[in-house]
py3Dmol code that shows the C-alpha trace and the ligand (Angstrom):
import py3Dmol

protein = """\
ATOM      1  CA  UNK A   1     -21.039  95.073 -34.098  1.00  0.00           C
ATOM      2  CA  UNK A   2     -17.847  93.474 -33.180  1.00  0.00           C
ATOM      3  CA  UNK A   3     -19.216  93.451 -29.515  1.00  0.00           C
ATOM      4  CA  UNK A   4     -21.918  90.934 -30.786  1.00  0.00           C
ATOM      5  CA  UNK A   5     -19.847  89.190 -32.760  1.00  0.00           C
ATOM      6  CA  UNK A   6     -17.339  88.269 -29.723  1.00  0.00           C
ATOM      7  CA  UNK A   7     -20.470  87.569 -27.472  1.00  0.00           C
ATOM      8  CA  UNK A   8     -21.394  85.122 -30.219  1.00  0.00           C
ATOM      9  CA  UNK A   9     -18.179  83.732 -29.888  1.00  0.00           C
ATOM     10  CA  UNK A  10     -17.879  83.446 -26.653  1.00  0.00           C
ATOM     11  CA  UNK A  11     -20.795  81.653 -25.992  1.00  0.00           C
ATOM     12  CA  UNK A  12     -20.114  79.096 -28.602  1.00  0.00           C
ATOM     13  CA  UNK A  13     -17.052  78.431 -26.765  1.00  0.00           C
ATOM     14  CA  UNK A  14     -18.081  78.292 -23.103  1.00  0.00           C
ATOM     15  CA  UNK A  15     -21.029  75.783 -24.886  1.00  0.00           C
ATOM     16  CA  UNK A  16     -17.815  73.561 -26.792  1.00  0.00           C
ATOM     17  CA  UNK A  17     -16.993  73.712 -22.961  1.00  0.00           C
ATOM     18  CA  UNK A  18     -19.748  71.910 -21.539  1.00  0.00           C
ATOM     19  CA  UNK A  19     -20.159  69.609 -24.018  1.00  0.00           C
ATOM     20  CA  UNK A  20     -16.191  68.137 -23.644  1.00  0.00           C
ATOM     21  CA  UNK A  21     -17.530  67.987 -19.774  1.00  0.00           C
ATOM     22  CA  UNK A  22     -20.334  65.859 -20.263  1.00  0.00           C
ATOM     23  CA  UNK A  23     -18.551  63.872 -22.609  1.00  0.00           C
ATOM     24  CA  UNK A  24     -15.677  63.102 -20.288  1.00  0.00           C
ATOM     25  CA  UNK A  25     -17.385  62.411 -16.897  1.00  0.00           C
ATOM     26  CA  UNK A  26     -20.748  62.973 -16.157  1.00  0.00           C
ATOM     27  CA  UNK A  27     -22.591  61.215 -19.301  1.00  0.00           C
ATOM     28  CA  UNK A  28     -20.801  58.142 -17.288  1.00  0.00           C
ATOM     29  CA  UNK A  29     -21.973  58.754 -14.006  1.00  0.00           C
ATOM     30  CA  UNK A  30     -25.355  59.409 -15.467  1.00  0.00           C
ATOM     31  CA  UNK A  31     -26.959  56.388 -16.165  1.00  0.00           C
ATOM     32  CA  UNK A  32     -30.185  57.646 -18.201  1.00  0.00           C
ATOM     33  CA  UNK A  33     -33.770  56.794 -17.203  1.00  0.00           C
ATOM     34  CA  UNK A  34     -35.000  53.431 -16.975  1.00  0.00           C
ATOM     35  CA  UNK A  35     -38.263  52.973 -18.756  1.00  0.00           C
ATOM     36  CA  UNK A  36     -39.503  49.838 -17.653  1.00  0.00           C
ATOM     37  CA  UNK A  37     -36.808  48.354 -14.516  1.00  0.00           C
ATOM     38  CA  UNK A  38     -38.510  45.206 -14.222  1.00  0.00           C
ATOM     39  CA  UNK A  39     -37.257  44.380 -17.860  1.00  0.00           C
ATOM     40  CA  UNK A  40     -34.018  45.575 -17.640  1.00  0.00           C
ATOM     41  CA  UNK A  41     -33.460  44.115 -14.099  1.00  0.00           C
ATOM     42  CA  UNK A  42     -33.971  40.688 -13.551  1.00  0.00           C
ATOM     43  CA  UNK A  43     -36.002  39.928  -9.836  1.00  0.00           C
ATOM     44  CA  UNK A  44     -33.910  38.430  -7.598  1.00  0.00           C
ATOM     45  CA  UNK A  45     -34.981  35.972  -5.206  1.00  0.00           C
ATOM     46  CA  UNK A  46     -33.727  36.304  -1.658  1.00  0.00           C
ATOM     47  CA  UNK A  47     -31.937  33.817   0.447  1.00  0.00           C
ATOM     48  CA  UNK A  48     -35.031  31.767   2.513  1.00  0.00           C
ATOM     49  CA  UNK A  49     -37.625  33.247   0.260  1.00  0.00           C
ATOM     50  CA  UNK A  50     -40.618  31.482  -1.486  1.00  0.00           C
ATOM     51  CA  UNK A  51     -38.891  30.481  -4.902  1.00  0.00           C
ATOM     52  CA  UNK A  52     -41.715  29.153  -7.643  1.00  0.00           C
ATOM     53  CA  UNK A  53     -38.840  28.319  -9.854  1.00  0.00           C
ATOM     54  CA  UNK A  54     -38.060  24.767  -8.217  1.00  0.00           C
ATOM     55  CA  UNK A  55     -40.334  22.336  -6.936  1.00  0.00           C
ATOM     56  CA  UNK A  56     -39.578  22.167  -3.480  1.00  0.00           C
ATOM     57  CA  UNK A  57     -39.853  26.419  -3.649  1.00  0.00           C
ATOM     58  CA  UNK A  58     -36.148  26.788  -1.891  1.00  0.00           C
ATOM     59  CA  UNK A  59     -34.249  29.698  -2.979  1.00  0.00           C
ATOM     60  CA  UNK A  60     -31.343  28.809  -1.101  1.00  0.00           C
ATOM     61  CA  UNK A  61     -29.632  26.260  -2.972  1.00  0.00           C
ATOM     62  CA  UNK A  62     -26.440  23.565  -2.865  1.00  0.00           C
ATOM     63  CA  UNK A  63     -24.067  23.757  -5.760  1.00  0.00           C
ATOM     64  CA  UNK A  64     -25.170  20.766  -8.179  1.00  0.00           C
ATOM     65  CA  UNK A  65     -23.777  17.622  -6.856  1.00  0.00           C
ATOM     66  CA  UNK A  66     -20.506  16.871  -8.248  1.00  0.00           C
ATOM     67  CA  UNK A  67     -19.382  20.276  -8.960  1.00  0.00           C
ATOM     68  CA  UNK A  68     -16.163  21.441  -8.090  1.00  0.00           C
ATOM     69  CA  UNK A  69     -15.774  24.847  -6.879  1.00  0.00           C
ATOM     70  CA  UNK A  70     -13.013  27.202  -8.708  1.00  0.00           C
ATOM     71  CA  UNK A  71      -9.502  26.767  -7.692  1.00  0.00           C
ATOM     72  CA  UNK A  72     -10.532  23.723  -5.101  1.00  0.00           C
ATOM     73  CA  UNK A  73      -9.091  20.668  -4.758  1.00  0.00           C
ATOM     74  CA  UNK A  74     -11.354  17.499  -6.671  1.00  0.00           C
ATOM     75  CA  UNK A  75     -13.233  15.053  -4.073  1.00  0.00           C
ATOM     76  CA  UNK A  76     -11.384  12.869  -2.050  1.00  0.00           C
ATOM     77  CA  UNK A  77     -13.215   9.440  -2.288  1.00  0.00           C
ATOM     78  CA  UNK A  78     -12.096   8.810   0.867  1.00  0.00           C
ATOM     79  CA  UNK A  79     -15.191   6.523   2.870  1.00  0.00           C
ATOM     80  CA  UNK A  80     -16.084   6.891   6.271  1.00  0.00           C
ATOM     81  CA  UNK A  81     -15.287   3.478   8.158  1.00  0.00           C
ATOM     82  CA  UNK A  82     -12.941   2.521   5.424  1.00  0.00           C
ATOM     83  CA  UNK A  83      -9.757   2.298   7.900  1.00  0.00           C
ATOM     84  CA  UNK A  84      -7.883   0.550   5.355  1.00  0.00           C
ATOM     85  CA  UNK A  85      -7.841   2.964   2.962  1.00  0.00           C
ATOM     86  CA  UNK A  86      -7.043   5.634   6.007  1.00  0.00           C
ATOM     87  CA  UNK A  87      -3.594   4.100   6.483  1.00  0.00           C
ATOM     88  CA  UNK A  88      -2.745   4.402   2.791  1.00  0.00           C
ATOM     89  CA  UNK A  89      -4.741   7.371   1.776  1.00  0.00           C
ATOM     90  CA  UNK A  90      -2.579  10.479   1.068  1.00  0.00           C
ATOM     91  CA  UNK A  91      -1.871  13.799  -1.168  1.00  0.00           C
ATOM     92  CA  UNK A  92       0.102  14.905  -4.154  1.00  0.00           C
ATOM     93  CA  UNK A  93       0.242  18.588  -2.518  1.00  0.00           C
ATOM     94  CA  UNK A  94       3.555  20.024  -1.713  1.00  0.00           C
ATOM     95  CA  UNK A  95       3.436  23.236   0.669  1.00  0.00           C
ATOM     96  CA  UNK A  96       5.455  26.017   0.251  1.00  0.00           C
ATOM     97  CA  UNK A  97       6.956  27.649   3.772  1.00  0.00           C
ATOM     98  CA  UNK A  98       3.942  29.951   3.590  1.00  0.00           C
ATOM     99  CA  UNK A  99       1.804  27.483   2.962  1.00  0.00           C
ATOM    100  CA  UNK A 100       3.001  25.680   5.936  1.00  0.00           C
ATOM    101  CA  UNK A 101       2.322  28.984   8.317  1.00  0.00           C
ATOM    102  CA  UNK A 102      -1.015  29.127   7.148  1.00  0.00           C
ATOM    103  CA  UNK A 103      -1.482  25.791   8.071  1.00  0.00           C
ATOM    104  CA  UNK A 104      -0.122  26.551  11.408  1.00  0.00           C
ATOM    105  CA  UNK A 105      -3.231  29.526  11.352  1.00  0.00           C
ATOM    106  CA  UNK A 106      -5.472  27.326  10.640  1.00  0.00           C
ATOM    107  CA  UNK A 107      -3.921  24.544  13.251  1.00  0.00           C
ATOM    108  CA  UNK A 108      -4.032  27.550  15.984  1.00  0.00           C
ATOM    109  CA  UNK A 109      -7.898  28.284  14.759  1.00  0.00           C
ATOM    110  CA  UNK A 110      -9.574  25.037  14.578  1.00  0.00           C
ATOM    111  CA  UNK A 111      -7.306  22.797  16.657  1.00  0.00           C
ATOM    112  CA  UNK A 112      -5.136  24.518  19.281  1.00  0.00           C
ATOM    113  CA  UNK A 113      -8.143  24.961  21.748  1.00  0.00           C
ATOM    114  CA  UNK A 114      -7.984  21.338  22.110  1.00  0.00           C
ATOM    115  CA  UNK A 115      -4.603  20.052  20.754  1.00  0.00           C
ATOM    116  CA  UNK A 116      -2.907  22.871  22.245  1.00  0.00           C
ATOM    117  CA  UNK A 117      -0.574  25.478  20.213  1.00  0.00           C
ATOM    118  CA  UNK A 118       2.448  23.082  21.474  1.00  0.00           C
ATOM    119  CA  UNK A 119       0.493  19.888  20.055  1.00  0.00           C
ATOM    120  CA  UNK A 120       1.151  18.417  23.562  1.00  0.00           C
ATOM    121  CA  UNK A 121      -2.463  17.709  23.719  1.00  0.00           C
ATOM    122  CA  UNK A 122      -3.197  20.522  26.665  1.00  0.00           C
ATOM    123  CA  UNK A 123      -5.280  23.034  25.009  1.00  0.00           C
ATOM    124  CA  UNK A 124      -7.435  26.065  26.689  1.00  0.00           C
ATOM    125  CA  UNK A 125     -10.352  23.631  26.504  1.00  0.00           C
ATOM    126  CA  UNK A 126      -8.824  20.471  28.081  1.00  0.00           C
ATOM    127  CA  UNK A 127      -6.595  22.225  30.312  1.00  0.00           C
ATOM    128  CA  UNK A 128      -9.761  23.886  31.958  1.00  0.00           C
ATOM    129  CA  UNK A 129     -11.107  20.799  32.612  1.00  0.00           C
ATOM    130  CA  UNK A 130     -14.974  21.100  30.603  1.00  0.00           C
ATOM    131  CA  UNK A 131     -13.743  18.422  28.059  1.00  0.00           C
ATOM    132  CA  UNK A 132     -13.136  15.329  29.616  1.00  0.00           C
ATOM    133  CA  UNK A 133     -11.770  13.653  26.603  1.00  0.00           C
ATOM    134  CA  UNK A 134      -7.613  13.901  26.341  1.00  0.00           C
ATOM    135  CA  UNK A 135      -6.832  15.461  22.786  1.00  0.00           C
ATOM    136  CA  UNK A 136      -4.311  13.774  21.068  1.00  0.00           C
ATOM    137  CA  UNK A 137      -0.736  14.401  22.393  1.00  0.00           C
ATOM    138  CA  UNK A 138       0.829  14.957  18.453  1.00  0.00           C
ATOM    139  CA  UNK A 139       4.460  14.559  20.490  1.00  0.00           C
ATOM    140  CA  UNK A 140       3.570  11.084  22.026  1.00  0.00           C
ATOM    141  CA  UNK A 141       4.952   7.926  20.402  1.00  0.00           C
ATOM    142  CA  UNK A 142       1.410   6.830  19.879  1.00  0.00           C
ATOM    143  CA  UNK A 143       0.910   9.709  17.154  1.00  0.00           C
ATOM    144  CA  UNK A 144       4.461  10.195  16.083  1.00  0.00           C
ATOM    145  CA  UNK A 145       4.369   7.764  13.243  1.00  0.00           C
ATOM    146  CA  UNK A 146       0.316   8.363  12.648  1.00  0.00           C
ATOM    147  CA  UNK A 147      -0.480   8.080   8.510  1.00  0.00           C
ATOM    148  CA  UNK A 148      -1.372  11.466   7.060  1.00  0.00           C
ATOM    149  CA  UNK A 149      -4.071   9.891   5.817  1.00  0.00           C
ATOM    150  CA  UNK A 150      -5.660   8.369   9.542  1.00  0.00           C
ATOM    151  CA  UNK A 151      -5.343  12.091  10.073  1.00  0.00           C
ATOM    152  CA  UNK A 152      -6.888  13.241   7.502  1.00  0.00           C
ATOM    153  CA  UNK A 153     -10.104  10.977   7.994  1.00  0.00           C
ATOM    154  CA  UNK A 154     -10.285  12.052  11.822  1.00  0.00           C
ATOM    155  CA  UNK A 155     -10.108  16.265  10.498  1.00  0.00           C
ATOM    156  CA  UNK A 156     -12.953  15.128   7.471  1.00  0.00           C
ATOM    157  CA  UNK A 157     -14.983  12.843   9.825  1.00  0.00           C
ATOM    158  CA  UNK A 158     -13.959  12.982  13.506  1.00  0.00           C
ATOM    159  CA  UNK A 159     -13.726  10.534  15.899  1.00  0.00           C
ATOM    160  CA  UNK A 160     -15.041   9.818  19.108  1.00  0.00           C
ATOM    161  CA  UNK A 161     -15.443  13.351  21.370  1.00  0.00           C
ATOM    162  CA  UNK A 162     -13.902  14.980  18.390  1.00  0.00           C
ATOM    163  CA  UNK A 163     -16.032  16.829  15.325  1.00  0.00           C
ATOM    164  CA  UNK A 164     -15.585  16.392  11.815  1.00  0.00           C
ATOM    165  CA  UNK A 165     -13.625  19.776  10.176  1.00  0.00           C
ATOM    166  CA  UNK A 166     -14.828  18.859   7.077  1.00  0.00           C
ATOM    167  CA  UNK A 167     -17.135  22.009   7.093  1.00  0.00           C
ATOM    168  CA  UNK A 168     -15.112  24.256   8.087  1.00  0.00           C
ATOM    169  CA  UNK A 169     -11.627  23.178   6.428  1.00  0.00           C
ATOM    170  CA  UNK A 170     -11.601  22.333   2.335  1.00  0.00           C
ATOM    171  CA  UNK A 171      -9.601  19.996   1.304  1.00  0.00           C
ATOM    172  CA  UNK A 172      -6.354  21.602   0.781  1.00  0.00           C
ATOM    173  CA  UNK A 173      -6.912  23.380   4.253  1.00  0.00           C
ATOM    174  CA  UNK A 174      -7.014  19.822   5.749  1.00  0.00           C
ATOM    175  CA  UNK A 175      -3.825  19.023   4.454  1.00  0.00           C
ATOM    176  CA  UNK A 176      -2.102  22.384   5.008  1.00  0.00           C
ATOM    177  CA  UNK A 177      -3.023  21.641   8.486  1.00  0.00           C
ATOM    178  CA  UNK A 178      -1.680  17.956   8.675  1.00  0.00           C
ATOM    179  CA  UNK A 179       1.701  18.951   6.842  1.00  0.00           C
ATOM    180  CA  UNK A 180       2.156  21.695   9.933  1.00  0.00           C
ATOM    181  CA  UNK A 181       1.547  18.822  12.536  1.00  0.00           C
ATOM    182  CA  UNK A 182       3.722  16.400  10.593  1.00  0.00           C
ATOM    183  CA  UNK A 183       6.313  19.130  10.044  1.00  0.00           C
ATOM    184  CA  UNK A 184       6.215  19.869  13.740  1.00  0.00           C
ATOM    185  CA  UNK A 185       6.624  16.088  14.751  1.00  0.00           C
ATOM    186  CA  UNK A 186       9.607  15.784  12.845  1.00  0.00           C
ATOM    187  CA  UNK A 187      10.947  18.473  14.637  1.00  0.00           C
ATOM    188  CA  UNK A 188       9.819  16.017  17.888  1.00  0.00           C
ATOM    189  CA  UNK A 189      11.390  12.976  17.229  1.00  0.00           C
ATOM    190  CA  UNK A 190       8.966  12.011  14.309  1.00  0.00           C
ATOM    191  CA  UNK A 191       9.906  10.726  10.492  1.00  0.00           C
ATOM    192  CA  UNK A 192      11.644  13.702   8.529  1.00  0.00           C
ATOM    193  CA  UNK A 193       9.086  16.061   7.643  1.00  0.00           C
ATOM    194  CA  UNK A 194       7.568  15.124   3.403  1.00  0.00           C
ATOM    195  CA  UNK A 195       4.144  14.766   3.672  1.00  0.00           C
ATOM    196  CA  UNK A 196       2.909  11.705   1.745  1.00  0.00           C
ATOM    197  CA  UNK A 197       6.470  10.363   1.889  1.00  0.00           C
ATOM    198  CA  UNK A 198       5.978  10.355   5.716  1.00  0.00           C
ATOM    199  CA  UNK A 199       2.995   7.251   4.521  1.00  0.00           C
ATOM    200  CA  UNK A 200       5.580   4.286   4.599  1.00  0.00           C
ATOM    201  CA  UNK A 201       5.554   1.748   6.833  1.00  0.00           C
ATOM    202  CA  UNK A 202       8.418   1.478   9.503  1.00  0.00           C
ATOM    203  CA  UNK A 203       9.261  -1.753   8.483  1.00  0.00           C
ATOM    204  CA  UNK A 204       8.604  -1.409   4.185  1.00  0.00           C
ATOM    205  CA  UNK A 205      11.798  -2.052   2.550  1.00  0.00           C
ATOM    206  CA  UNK A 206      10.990  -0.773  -0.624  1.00  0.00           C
ATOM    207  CA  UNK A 207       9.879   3.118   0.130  1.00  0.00           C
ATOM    208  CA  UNK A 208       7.424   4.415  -2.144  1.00  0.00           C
ATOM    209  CA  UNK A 209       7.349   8.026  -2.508  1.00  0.00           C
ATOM    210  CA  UNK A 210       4.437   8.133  -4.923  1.00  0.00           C
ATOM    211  CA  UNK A 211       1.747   5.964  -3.088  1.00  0.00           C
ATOM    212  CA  UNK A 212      -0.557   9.105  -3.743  1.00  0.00           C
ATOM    213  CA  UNK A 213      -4.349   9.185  -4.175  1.00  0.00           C
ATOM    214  CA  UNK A 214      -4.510  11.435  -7.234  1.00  0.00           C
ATOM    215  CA  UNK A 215      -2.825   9.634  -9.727  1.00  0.00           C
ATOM    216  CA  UNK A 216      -0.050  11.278 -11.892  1.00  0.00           C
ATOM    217  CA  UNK A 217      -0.445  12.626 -15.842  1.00  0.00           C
ATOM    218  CA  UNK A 218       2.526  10.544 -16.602  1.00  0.00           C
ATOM    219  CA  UNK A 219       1.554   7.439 -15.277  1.00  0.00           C
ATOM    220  CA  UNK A 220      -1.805   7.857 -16.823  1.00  0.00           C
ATOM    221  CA  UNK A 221      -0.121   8.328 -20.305  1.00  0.00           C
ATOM    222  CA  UNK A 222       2.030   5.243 -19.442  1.00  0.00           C
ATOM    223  CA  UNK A 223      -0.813   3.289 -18.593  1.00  0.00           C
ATOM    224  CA  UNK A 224      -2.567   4.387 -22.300  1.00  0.00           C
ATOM    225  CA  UNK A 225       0.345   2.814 -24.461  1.00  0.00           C
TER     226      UNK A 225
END
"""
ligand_1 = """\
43
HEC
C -13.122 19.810 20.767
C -11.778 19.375 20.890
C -11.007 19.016 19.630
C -10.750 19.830 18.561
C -11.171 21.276 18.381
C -9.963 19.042 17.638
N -9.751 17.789 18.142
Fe -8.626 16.346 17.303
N -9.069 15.098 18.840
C -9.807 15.436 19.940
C -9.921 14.277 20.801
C -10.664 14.227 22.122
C -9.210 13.235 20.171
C -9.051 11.789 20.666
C -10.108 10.978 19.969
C -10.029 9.523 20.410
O -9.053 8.862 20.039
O -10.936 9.091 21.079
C -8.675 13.779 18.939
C -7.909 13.073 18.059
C -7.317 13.596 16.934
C -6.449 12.867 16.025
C -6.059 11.395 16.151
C -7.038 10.569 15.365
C -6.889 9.074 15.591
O -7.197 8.344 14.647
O -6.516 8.658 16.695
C -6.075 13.733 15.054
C -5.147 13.451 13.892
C -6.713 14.998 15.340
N -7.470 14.901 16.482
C -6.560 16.135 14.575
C -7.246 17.312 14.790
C -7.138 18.456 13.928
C -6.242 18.557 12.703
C -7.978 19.399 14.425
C -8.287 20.767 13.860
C -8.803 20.785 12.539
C -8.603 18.840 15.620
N -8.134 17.578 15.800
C -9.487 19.522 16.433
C -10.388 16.662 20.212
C -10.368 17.733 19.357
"""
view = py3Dmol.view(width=600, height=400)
view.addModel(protein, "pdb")
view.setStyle({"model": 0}, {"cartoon": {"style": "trace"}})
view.addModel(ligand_1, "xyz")
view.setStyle({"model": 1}, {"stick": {}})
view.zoomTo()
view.show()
């Protein structure tokens, strides 16, 4: 009798036992049948695929125009041709030291082969002799004093034997790159290194720190009253 009775008992536990199991792990890893997947899955259309959804049946698609992506920069406005606006054109961003090195990766990446890690202009590319073009020398007088934003529009649209960046380098990228060359020239006899400060003219009297694209919350709220 009391044999049964702790066989009883026993297996009541060792079942209280299994049951705490499943309820701690495996009813999570489990995740149940699916009775009918194509409800309870949506299709999804693959990249280059036949899409019936939009008229011209692409499933590949561009972000809708005008969108900005998360934690990017807002468009530039700045116009092809316009030179201009080039010599003006500039940025509110600040880099931090880091900042600056990436810029320097980047610089190294998309530039060096032609402008050369020094930024003397004599890059693997040129040096070998396959690109007859000269790179721009960033130590020579004639790109000393350059605007940041003349730079800028020759990284977003090229010029002459040189490609536009713009594809490969958003827009904070562009200018992390620029403040490395600009922090490098001052280091070479260029203006002291501030990007978007560095924008005056030699000969402008009254130096304007704040000629910057983007313009500020506070002036906006000044402008308002
Ligand atoms: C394939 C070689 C090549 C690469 C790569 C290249 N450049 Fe250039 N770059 C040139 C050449 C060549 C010129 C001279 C263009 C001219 O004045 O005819 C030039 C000129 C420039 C100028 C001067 C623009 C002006 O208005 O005179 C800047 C600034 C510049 N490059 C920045 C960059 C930056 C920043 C990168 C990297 C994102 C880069 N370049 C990558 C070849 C290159």
């Amino acid at each position: 009798m009391n044999k049964t009775k702790s066989i009883v008992v026993a297996s009541l536990m060792a079942g209280l036992g299994l049951t705490a199991c499943n309820q701690n792990g495996e009813k999570h890893r489990n995740p149940g049948r699916t009775y009918a997947p194509d409800m309870v899955y949506s299709r999804a259309y693959d990249a280059y695929t036949y899409n019936p959804v939009f008229a011209d049946s692409q499933s590949s698609r561009l972000p809708v125009p005008g969108t900005v992506a998360r934690g990017h920069e807002l468009p530039d406005h700045l116009k092809e041709g316009d030179t201009t606006a080039y010599k003006t054109f500039t940025t509110n961003l600040r880099f931090s030291d880091d900042e600056l090195k990436e810029g320097k990766r980047l610089f190294d990446i998309y530039c060096g082969i032609c402008h050369g890690q020094k930024l003397d202009g004599q890059g693997p590319l040129f040096a070998s002799g396959k690109f007859a073009s000269m790179p721009a020398n960033f130590k020579d007088a004639k790109y000393l004093h350059m605007p940041v934003g003349q730079m800028y529009a020759a990284v977003k649209f090229g010029k002459n034997a040189m490609g536009s960046y713009s594809s490969q380098l958003d827009i904070k990228q562009r200018w992390q790159v620029i403040a490395y060359i600009k922090k490098v020239q001052s280091e070479n006899g260029g203006a002291p290194f501030a990007l978007g400060i560095n924008n005056v003219p030699a000969n402008s009297s009254t130096p304007k720190a704040d000629s910057s694209s983007v313009q500020k919350t506070s002036d906006v709220a000044k402008a308002s009253h």
